[in-house]
N, C-alpha and C positions, 0 to 999 in steps of 0.2 A: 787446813793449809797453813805453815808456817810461812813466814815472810819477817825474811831480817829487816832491822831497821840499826840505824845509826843517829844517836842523836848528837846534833852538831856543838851543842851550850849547853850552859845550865836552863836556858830558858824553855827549851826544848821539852814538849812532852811528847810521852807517845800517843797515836790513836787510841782511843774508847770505842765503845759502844754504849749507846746509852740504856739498856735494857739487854738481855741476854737474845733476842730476837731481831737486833733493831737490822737493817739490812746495811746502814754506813756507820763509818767508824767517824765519831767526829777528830775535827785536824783543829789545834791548838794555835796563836797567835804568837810567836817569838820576839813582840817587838811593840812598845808603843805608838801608833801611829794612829791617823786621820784619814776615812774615807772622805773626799770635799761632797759637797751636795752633788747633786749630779751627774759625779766623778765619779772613779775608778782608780785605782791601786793594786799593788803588790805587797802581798804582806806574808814576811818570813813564817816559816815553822821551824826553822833549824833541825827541820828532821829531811833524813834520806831512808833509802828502802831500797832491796832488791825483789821486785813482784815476779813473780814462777814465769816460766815463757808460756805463751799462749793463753793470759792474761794482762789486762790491765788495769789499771785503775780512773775510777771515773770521779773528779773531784763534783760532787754536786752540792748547792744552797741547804741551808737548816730553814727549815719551813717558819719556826719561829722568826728570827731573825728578815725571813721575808716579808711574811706576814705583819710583823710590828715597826720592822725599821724600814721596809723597803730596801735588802741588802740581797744582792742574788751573784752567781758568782758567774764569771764569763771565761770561756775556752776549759780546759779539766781532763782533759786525758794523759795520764802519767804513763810510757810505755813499761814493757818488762826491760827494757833493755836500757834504762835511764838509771842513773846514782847519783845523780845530783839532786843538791836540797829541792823537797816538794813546795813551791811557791804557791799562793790561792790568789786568784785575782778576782777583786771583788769590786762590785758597780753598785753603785748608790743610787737608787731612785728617787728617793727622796729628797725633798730644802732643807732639810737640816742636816749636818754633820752629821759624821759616825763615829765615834772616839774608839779605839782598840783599846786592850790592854793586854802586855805579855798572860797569859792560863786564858783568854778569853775562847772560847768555839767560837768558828768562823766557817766552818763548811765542815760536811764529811762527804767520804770518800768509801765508796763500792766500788766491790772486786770485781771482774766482771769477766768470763771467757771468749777467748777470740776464736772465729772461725774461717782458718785461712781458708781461701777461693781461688779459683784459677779464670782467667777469663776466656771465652771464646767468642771470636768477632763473627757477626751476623750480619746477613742484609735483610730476614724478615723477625721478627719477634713474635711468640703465641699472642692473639688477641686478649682482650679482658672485658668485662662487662663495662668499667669504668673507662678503658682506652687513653687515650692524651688528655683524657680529661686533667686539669690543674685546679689553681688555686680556687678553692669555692665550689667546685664542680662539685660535689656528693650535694649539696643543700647545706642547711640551716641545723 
């Protein structure tokens, strides 16, 4: 799948892959900035893209970056239908800062295909073994 990208700076890179396998491309940092402790931010990539229709893209956390810093990323769904620069919003778990630096990874992003749906309104539903069951309902 090709997928143009534009990048907006010089600071700008484009997505990687870390391995020729890996499933997300990582997205680069365009900007000096500070996650606060317990906070959350926006932080540029100076990149834009156009994803194929009936695709999108799904900004998701680097497992390291979780793992060691407590740094996970919140909301991530870029449409096909979007051109504006790819922003990463990132939440800090942790008490200590998070320093950015412009080349640093900061999240990647999987491609992912959409299956449009049609709805049809019902007054009975097929049952199911699990039923309304919710939160907690299967066990342990």
């Amino acid at each position: 799948m090709d997928i143009p990208i534009k990048l907006l700076s010089n600071l700008a890179k484009p997505p990687t892959q870390g391995t020729q396998f890996s499933a997300g491309y990582d997205l680069y940092a365009a900007e000096e900035t500070v996650v606060p402790r317990f906070g959350r931010k926006l932080i540029k990539t100076n990149v834009s893209m156009a994803i194929p229709m009936n695709h999108y893209g799904r900004i998701a956390p680097r497992s390291g970056l979780a793992y060691k810093n407590g740094i996970d990323v919140l909301a991530g769904v870029i449409d096909s239908d979007y051109r504006g620069e790819v922003g990463v919003i990132l939440i800090n778990l942790s008490a200590e800062i998070f320093e950015i630096q412009p080349g640093d990874r900061i999240a990647q992003m999987v491609f992912c295909p959409i299956i449009q749906i049609s709805w049809s309104e019902t007054t009975i539903l097929d049952a199911s073994e699990r039923g309304a069951g919710g939160f907690g309902s299967t066990g342990n």
